[in-house]
C-alpha positions as CSV (number, residue, x, y, z in Angstrom):
1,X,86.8,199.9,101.2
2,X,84.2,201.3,103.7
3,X,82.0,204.4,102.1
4,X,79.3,206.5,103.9
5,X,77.5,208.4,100.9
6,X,74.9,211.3,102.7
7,X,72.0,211.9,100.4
8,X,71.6,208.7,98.8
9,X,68.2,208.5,98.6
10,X,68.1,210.1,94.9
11,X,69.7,211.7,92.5
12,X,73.6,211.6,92.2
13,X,73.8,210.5,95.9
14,X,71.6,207.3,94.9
15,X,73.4,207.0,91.3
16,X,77.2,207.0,93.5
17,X,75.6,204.1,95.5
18,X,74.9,202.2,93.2
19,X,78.0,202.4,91.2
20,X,80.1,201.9,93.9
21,X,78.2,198.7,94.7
22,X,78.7,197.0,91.6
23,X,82.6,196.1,93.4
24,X,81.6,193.7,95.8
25,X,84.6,194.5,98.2
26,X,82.5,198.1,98.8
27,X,81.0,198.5,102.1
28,X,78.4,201.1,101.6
29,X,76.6,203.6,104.5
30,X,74.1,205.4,102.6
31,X,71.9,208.0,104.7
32,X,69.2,210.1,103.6
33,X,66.1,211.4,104.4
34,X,63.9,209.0,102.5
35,X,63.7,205.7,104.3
36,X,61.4,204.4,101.6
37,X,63.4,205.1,98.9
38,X,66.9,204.0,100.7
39,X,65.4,200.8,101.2
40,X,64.6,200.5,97.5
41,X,67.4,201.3,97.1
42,X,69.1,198.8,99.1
43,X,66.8,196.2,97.4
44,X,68.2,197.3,93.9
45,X,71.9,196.7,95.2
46,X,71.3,193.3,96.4
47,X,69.7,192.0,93.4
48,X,71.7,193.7,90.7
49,X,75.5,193.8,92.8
50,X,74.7,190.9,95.1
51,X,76.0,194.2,97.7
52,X,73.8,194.2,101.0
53,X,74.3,198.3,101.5
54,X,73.6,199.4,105.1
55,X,71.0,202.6,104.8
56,X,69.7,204.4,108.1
57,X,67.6,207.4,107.8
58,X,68.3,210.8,109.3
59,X,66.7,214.3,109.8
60,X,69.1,216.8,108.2
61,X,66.6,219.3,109.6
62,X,66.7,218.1,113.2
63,X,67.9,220.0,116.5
64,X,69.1,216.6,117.1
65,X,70.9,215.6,113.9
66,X,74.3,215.1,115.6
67,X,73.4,213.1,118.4
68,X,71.2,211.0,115.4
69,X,74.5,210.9,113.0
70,X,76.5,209.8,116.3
71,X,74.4,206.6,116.9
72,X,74.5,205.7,113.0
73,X,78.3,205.8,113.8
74,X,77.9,203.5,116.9
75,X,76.3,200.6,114.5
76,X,79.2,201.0,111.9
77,X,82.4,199.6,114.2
78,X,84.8,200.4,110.4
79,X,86.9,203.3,109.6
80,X,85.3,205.2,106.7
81,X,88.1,205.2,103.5
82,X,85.5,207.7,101.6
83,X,82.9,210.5,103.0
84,X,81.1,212.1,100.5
85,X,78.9,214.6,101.8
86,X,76.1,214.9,98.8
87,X,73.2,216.0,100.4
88,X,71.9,219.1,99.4
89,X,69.2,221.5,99.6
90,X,68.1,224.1,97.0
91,X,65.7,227.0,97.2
92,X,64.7,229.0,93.9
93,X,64.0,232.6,94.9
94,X,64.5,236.2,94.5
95,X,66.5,237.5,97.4
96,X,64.3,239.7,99.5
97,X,61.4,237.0,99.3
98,X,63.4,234.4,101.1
99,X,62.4,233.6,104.6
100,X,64.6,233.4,107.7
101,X,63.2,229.8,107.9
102,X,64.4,229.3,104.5
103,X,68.3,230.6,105.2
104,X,68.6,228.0,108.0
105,X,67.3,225.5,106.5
106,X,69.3,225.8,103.4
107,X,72.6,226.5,105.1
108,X,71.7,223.5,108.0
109,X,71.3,221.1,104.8
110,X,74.7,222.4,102.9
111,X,76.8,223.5,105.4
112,X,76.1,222.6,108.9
113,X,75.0,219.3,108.8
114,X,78.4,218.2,106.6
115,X,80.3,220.3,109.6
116,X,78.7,218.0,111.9
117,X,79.2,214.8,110.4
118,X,83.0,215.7,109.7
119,X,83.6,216.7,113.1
120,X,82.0,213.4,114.9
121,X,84.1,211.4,112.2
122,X,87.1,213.0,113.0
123,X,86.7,212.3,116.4
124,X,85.7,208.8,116.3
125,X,89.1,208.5,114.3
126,X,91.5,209.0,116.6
127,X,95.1,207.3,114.5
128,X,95.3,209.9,112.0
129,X,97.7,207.8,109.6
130,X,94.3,206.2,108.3
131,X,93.2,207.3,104.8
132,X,90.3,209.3,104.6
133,X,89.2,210.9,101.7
134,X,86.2,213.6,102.2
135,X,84.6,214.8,99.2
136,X,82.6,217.7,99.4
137,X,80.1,218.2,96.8
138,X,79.5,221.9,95.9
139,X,78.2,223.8,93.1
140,X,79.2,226.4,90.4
141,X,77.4,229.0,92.2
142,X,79.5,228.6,95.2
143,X,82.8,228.9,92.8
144,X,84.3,232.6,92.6
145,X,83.9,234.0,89.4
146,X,81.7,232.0,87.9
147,X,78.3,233.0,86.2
148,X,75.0,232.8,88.9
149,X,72.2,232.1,88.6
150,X,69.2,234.1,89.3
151,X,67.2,233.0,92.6
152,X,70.1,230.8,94.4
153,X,71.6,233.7,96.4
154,X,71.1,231.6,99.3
155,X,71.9,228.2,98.0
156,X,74.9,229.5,96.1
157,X,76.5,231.3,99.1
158,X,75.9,228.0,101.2
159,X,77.8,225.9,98.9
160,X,80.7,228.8,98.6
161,X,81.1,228.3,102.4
162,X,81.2,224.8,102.1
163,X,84.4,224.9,99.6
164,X,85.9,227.7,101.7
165,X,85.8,225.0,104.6
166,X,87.0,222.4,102.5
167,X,90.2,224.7,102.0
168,X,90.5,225.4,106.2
169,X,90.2,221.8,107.2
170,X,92.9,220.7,104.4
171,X,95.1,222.6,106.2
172,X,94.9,221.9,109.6
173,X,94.7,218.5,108.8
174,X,98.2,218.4,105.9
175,X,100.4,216.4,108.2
176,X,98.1,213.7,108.6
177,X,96.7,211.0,106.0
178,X,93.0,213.0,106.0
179,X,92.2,214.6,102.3
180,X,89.3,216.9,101.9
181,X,88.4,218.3,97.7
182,X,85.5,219.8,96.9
183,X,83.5,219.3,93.5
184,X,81.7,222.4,92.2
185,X,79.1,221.0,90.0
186,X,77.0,222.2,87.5
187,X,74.0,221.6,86.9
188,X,72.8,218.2,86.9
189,X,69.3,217.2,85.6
190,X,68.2,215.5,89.1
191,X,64.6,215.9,90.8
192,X,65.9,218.3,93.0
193,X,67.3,220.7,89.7
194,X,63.6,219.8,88.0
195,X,61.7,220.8,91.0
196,X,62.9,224.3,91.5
197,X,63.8,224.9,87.6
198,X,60.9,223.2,86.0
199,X,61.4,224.4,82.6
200,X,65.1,223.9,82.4
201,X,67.1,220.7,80.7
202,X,70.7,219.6,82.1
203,X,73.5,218.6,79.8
204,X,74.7,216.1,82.2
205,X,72.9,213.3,83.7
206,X,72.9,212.1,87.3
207,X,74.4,209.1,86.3
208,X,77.2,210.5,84.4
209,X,78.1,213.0,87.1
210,X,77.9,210.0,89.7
211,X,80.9,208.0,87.5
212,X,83.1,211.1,87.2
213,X,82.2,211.6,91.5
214,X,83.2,208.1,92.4
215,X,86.5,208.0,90.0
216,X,87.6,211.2,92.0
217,X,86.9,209.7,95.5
218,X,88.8,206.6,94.8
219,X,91.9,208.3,93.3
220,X,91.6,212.0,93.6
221,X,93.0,212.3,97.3
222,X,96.2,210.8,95.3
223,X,96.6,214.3,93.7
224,X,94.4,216.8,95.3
225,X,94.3,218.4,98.9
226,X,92.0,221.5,99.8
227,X,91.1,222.0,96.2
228,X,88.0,222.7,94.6
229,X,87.2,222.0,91.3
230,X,84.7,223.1,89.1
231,X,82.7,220.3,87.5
232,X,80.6,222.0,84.7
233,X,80.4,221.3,80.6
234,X,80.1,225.3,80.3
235,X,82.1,227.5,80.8
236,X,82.0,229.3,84.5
């Protein structure tokens, strides 16, 4: 089974890695911003899995991030069974104090940049009877009806677009063997929670969100098409 896991680097993304890898019949892409700590990463799956992961850095914030995904694709000659697009990028702040800078950036990292990388793999697949299950991994704030939080106007209405397109492209794509879900998390303690809510304490740990996100991309496509889920231990 061949994955490619964006945002690996940390987190949940690093925590899916490494759970996939304990199977030794994996074949793992993980890409991230953090070359260092994808390589550490890659270290940890070889000693502990005996699973030699392939990691490639990439610039989520680049003019040139395509043309960069594109040539990661161009050193993996396999057809991917599971995407997950996990990377993520989250900006505490009241609405009128966020930059213009800060919008792109946000919706590049959430929305864009997993457009992007779905489009290039759907062209570089051209028998469409080949199972691919993308997994798109959203939040609770981007879920309708569900409770926000203060300061993620941005971040929240990034992710919501992210599960609207997860809906779209499940239904151009029904007559084919290509599933896209989404998972609307919520909130996970990772660094990237800590560092823009210091003060606030997860129920769930990466790790335990990463073993519920790998049993869904191994057998949710079996059930699921265009859905997303909400993910979260209260209620929305």
């Amino acid at each position: 089974m061949n994955i490619l896991v964006t945002g690996a680097s940390q987190g949940i993304g690093a925590e899916v890695v490494k759970q996939f890898a304990r199977n030794s019949d994996t074949n793992i892409v993980a890409v991230s911003r953090n070359l260092k700590k994808l390589q550490q990463l890659k270290i940890f799956c070889a000693e502990e899995y005996k699973n030699d992961i392939h990691v490639y850095s990439i610039n989520y914030l680049s003019s040139s991030f395509k043309s960069e995904f594109e040539l990661i694709l161009s050193k993996c000659q396999f057809h991917f069974d599971i995407v997950i697009n996990n990377a993520g990028l989250l900006i505490n702040k009241e609405f009128l104090e966020v930059l213009p800078d800060e919008v792109i950036k946000t919706y590049q990292v959430n929305l864009f940049a997993p457009i992007q990388i779905i489009q290039s793999l759907l062209l570089n697949n051209t028998d469409k009877l080949k199972k691919t299950h993308f997994l798109n991994i959203g939040s609770m704030g981007g879920y309708q009806g569900s409770a926000k939080f203060l300061g993620l106007s941005i971040y929240s209405s990034s992710k919501a677009a992210l599960a609207n397109l997860t809906e779209c492209l499940a239904e151009e794509y029904k007559d084919t063997e290509i599933k896209f879900n989404c998972l609307a998390l919520g909130s996970v303690q990772t660094e990237m929670l800590s560092k823009a809510f210091p003060d606030y304490q997860a129920q769930v740990s990466a790790e335990e969100m990463a073993t519920y996100i790998v049993d869904f991309a191994q057998n949710g496509a079996q059930y699921f098409n265009g859905k997303v889920i909400p993910v979260s231990k209260n209620t929305p």
